[in-house]
Biopython code that builds the backbone (N, CA, C, O; Angstrom):
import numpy as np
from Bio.PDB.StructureBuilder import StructureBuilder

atoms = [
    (1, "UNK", "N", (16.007, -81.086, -15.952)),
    (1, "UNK", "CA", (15.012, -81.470, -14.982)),
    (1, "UNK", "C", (13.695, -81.683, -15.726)),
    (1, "UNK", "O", (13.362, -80.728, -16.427)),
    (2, "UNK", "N", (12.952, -82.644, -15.721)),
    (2, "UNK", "CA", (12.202, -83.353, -16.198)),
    (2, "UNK", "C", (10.674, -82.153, -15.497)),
    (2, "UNK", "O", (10.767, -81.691, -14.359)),
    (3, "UNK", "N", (9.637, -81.892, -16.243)),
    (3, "UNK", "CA", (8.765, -81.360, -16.053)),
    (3, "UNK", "C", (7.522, -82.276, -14.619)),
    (3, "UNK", "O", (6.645, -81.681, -13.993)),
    (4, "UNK", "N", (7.804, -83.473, -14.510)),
    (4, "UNK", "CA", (7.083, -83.990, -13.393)),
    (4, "UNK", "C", (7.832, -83.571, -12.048)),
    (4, "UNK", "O", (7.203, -83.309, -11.023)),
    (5, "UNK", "N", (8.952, -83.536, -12.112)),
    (5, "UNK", "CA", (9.786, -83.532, -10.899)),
    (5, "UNK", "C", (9.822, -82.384, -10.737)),
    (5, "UNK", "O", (9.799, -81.994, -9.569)),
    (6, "UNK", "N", (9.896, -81.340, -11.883)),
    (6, "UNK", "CA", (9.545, -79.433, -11.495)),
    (6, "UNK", "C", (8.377, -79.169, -10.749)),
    (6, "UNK", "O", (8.200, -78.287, -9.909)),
    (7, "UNK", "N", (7.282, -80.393, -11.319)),
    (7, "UNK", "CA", (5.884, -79.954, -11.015)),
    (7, "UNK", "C", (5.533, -80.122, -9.600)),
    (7, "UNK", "O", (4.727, -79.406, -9.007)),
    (8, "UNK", "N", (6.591, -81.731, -8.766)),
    (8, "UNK", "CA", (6.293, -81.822, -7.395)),
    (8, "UNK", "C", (6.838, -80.984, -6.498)),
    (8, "UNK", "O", (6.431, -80.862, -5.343)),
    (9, "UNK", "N", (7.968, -80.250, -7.094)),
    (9, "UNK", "CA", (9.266, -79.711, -6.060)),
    (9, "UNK", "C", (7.685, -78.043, -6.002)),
    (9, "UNK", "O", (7.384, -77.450, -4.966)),
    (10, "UNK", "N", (7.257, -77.853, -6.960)),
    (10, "UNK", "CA", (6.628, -76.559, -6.239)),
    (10, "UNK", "C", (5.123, -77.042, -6.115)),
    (10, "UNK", "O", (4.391, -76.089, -5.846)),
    (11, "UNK", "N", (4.572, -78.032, -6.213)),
    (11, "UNK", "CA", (3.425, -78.340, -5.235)),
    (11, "UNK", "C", (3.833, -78.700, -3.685)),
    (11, "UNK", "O", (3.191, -78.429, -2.670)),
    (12, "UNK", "N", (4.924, -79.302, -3.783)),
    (12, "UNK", "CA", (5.402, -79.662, -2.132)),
    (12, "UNK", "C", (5.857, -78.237, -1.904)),
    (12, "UNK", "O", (5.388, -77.985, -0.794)),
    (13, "UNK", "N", (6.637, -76.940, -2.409)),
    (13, "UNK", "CA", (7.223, -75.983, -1.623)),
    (13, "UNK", "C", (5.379, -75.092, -1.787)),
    (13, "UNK", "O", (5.041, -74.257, -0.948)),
    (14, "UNK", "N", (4.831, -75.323, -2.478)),
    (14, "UNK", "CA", (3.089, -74.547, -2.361)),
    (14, "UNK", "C", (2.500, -74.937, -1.338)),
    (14, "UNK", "O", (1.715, -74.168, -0.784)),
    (15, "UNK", "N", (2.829, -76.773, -0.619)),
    (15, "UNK", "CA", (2.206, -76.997, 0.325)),
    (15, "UNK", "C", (2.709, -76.393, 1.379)),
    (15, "UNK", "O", (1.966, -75.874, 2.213)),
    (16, "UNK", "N", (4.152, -76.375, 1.496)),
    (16, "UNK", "CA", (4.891, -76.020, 2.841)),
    (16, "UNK", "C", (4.620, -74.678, 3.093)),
    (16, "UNK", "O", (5.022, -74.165, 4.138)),
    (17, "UNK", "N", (3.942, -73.995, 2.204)),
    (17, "UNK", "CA", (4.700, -72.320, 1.880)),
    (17, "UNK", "C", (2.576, -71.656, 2.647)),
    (17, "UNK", "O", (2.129, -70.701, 3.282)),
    (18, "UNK", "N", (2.057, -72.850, 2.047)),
    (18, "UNK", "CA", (0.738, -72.401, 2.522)),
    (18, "UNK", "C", (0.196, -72.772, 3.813)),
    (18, "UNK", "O", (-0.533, -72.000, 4.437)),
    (19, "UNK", "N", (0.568, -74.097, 4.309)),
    (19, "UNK", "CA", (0.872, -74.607, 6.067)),
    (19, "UNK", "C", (1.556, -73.281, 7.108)),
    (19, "UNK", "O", (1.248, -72.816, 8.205)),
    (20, "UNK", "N", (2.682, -72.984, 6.042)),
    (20, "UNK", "CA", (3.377, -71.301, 7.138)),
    (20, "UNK", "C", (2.444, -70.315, 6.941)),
    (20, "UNK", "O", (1.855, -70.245, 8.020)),
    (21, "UNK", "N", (2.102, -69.738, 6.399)),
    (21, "UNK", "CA", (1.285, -68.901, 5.962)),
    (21, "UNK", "C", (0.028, -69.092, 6.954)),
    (21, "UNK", "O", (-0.364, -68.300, 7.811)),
    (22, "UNK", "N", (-0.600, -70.593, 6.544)),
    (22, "UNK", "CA", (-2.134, -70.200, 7.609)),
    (22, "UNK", "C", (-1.599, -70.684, 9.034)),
    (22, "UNK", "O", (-2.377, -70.564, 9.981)),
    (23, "UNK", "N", (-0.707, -71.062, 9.193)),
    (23, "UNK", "CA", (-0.220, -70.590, 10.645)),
    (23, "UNK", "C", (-0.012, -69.406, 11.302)),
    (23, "UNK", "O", (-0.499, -69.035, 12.370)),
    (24, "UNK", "N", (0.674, -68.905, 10.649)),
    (24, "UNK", "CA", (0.541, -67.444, 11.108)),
    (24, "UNK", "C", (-0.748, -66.493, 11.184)),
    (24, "UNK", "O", (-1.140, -65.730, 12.067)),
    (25, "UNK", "N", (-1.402, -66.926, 9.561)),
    (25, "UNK", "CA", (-2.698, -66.013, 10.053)),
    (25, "UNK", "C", (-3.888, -67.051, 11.375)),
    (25, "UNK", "O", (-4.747, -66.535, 12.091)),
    (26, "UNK", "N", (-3.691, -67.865, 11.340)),
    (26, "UNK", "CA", (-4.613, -68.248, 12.450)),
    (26, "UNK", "C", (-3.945, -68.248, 13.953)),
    (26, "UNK", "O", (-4.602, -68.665, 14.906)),
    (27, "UNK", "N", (-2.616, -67.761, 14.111)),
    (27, "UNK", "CA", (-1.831, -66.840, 15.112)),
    (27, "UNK", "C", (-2.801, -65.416, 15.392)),
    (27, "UNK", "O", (-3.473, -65.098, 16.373)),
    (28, "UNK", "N", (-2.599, -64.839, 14.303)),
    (28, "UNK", "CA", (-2.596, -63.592, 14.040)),
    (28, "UNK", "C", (-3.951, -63.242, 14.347)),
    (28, "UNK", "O", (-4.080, -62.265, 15.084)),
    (29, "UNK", "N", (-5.427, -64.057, 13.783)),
    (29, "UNK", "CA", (-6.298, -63.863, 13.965)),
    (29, "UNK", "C", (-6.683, -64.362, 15.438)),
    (29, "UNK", "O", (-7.573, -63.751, 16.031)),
    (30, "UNK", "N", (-5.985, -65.555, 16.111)),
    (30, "UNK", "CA", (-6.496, -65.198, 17.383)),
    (30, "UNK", "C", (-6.203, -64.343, 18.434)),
    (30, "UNK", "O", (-7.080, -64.049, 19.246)),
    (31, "UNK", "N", (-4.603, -63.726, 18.549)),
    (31, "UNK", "CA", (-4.202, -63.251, 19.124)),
    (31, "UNK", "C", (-4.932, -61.608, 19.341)),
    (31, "UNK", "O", (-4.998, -60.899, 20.345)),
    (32, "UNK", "N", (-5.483, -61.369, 17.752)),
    (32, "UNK", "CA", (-6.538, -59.735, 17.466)),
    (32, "UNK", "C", (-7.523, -60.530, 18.048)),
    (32, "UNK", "O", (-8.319, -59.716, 18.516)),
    (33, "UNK", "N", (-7.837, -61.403, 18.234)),
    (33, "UNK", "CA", (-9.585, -61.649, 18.816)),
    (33, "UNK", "C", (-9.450, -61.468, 19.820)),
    (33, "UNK", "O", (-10.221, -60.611, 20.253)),
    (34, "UNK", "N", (-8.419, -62.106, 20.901)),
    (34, "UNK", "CA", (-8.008, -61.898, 22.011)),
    (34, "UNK", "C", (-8.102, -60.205, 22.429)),
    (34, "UNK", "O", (-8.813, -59.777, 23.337)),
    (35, "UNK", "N", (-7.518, -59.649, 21.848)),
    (35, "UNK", "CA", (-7.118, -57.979, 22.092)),
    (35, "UNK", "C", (-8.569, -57.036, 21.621)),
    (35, "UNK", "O", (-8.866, -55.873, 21.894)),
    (36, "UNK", "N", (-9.308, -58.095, 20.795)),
    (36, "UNK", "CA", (-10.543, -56.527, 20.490)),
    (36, "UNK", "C", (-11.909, -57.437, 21.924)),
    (36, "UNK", "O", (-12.904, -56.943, 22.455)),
    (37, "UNK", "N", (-11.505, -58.353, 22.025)),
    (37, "UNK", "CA", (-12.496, -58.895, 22.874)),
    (37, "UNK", "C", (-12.007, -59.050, 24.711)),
    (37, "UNK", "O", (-12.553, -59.731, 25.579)),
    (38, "UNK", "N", (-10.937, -58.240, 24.806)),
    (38, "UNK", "CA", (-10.325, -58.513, 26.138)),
    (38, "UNK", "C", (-11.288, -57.698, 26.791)),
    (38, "UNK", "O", (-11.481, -58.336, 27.826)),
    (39, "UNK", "N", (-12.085, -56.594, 26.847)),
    (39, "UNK", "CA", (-12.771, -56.068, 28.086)),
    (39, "UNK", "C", (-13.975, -57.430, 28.505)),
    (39, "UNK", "O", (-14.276, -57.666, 29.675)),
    (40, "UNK", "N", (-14.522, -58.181, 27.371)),
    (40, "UNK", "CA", (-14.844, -59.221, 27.548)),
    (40, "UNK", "C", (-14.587, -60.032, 28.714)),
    (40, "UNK", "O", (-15.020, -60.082, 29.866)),
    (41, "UNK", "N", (-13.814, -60.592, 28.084)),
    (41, "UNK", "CA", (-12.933, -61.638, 28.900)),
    (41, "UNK", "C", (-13.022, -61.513, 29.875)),
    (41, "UNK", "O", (-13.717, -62.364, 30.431)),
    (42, "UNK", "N", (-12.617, -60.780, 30.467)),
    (42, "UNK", "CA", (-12.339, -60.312, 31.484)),
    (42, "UNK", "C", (-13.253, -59.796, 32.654)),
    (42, "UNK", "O", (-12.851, -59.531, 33.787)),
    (43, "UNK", "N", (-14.460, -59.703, 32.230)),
    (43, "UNK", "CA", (-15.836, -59.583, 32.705)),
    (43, "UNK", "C", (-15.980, -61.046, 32.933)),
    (43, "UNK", "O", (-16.027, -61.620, 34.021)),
    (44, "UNK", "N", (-16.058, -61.703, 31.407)),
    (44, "UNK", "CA", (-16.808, -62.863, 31.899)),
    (44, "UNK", "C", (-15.704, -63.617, 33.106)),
    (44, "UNK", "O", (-16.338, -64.368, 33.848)),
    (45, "UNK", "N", (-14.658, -63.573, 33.329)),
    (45, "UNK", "CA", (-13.566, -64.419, 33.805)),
    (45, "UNK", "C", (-14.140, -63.646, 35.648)),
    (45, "UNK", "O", (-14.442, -64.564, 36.410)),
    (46, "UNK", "N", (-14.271, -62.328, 36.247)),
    (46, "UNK", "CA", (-14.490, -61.867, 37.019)),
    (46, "UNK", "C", (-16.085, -62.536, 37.264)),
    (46, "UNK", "O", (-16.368, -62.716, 38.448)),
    (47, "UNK", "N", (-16.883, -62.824, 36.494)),
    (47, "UNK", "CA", (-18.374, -63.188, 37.168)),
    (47, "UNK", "C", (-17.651, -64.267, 37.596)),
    (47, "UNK", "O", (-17.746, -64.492, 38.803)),
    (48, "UNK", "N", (-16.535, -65.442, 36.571)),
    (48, "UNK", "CA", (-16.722, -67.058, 37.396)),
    (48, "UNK", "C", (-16.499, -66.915, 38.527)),
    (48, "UNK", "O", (-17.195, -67.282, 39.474)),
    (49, "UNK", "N", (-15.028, -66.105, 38.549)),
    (49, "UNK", "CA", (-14.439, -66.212, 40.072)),
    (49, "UNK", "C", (-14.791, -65.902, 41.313)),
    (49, "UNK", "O", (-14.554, -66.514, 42.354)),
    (50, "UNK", "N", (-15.677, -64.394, 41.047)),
    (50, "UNK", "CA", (-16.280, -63.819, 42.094)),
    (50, "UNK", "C", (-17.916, -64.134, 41.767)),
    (50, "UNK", "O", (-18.386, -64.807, 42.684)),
    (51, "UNK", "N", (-18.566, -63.936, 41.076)),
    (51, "UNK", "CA", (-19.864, -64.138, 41.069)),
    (51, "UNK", "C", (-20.736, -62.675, 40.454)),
    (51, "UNK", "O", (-19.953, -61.772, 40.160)),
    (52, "UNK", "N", (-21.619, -62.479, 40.321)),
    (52, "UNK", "CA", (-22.528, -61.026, 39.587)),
    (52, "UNK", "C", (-22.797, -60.476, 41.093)),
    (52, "UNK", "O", (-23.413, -61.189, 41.886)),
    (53, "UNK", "N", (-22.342, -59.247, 41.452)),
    (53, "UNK", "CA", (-22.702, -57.947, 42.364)),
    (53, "UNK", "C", (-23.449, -57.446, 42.044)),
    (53, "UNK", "O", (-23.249, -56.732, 41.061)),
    (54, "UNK", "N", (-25.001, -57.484, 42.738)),
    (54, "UNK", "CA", (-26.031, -57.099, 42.780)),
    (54, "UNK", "C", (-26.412, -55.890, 44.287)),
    (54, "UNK", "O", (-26.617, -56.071, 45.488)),
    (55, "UNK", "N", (-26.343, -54.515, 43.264)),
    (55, "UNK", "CA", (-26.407, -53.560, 44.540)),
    (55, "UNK", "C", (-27.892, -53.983, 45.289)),
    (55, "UNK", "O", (-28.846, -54.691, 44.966)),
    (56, "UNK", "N", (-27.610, -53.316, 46.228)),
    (56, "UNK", "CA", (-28.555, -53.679, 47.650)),
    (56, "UNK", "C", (-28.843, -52.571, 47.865)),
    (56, "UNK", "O", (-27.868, -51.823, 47.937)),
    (57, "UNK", "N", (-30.296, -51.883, 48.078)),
    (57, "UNK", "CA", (-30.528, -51.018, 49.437)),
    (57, "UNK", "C", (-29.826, -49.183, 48.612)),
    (57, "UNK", "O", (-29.760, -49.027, 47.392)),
    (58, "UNK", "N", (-29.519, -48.363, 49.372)),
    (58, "UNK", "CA", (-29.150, -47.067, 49.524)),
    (58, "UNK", "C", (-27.441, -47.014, 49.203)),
    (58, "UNK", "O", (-26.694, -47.920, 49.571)),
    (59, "UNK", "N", (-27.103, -46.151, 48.672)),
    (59, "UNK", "CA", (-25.601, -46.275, 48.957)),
    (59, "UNK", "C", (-24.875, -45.839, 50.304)),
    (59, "UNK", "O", (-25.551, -45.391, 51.230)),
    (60, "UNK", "N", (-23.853, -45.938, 50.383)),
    (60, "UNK", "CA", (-22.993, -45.822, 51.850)),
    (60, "UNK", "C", (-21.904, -44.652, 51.403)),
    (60, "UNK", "O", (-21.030, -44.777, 50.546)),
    (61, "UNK", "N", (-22.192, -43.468, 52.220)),
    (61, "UNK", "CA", (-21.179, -42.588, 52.029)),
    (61, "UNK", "C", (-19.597, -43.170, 52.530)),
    (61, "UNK", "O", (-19.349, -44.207, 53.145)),
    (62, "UNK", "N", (-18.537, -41.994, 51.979)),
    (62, "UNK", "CA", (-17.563, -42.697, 51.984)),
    (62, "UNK", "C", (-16.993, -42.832, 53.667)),
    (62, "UNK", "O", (-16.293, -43.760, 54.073)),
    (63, "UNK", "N", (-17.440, -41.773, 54.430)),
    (63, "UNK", "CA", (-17.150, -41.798, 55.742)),
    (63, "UNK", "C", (-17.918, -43.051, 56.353)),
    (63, "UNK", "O", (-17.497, -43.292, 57.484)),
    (64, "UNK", "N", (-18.854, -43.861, 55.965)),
    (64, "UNK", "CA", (-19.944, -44.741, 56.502)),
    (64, "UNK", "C", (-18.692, -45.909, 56.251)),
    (64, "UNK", "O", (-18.335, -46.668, 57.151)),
    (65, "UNK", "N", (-18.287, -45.913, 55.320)),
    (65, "UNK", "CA", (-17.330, -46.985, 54.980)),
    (65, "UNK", "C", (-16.362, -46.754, 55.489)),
    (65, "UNK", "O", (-16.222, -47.619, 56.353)),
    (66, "UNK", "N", (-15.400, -45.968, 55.507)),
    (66, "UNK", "CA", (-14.381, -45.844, 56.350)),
    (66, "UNK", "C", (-14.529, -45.946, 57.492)),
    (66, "UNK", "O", (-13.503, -46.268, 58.092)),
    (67, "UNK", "N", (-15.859, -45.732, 58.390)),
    (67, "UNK", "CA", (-15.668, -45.967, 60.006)),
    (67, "UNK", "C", (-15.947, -47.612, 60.132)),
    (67, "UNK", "O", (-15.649, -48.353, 61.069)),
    (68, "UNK", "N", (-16.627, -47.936, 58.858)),
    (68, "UNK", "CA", (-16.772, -49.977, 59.018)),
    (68, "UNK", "C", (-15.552, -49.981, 59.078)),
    (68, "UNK", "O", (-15.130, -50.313, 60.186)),
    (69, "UNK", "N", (-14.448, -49.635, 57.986)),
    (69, "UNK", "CA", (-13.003, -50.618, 57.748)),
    (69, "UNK", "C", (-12.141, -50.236, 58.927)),
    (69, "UNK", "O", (-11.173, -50.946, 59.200)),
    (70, "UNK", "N", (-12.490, -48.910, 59.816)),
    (70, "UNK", "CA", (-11.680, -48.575, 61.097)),
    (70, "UNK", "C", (-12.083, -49.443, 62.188)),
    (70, "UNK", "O", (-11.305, -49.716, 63.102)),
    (71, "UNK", "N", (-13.166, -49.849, 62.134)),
    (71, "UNK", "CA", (-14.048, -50.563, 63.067)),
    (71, "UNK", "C", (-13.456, -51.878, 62.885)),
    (71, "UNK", "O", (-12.997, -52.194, 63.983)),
    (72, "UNK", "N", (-13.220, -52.885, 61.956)),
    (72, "UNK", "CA", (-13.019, -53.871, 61.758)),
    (72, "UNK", "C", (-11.764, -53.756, 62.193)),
    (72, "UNK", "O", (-11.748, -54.243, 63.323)),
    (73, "UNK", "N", (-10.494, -53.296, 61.840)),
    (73, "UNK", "CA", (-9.050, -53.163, 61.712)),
    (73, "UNK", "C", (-8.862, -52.607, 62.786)),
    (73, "UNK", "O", (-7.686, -52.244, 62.814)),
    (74, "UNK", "N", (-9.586, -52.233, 64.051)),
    (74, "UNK", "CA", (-8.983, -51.220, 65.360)),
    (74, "UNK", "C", (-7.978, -52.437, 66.042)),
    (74, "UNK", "O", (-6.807, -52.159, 66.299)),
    (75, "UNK", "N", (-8.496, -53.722, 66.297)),
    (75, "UNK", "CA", (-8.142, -54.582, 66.897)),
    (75, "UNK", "C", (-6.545, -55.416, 67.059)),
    (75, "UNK", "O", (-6.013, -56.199, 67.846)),
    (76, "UNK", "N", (-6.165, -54.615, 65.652)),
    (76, "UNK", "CA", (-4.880, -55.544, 64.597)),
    (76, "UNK", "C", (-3.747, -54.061, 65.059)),
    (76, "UNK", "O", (-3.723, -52.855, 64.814)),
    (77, "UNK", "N", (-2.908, -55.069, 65.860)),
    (77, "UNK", "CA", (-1.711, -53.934, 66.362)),
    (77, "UNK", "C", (-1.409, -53.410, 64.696)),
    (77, "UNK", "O", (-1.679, -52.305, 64.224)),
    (78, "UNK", "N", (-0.708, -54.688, 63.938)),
    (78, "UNK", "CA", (-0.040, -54.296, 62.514)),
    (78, "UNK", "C", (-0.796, -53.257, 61.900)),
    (78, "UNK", "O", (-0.175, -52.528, 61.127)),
    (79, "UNK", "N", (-2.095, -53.024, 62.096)),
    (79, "UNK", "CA", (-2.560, -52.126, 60.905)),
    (79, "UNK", "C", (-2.209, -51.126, 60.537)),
    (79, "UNK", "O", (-3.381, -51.017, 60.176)),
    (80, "UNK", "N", (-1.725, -50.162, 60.221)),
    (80, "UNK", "CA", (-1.461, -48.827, 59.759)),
    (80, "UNK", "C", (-3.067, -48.119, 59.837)),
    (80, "UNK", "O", (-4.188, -48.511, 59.514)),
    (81, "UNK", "N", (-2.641, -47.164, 60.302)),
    (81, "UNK", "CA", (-4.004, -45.878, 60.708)),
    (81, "UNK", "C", (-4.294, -45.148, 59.692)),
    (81, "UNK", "O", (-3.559, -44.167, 59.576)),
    (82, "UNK", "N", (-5.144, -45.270, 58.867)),
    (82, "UNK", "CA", (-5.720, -44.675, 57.552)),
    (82, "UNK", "C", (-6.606, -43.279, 57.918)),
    (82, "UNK", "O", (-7.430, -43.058, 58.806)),
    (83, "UNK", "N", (-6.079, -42.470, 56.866)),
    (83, "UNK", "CA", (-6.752, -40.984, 57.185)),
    (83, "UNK", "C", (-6.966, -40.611, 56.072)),
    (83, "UNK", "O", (-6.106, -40.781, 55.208)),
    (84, "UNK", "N", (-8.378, -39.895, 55.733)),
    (84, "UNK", "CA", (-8.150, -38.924, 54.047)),
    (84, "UNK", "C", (-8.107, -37.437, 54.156)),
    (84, "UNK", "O", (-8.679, -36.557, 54.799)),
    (85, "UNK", "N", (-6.985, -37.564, 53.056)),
    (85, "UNK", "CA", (-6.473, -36.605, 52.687)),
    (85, "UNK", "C", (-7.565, -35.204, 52.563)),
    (85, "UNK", "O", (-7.133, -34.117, 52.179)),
]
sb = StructureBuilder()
sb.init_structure("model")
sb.init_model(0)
sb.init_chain("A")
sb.init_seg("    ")
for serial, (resi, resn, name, xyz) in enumerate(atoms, 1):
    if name == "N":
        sb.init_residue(resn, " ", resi, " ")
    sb.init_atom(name, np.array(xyz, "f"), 0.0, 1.0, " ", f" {name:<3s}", serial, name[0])
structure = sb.get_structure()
């Protein structure tokens, strides 16, 4: 085997061998970006959908809220009758 034809067979298997290689690491590196930046995400993905919750006013004890959601739901045969424990 002639030294030109040695020389292409491992620049072409150097090319193929380095194409797999940064495939995987640019797999690899997005998939960790994904995972160290997911509480992220996931914030920002919750403002598009819903929008930024801006508290209002005093807070509402939990009985204040539960007699709204009894109040709303008295009307609905289906509802199930919620009680705490």
């Amino acid at each position: 085997m002639s030294y030109k034809k040695l020389r292409n067979i491992v620049f072409t298997l150097h090319r193929i061998l380095g194409f797999a290689i940064a495939l995987i690491a640019i797999i690899v590196s997005l998939t960790g970006s994904l995972i160290v930046f997911q509480c992220e995400i996931n914030e920002f993905q919750l403002h598009q959908h819903f929008g930024a919750i801006i508290p209002q006013g005093n807070r509402l004890s939990l009985e204040v809220i539960l007699d709204f959601v009894k109040a709303a739901y008295a009307n609905q045969p289906q509802s199930v009758n919620v009680s705490l424990i």
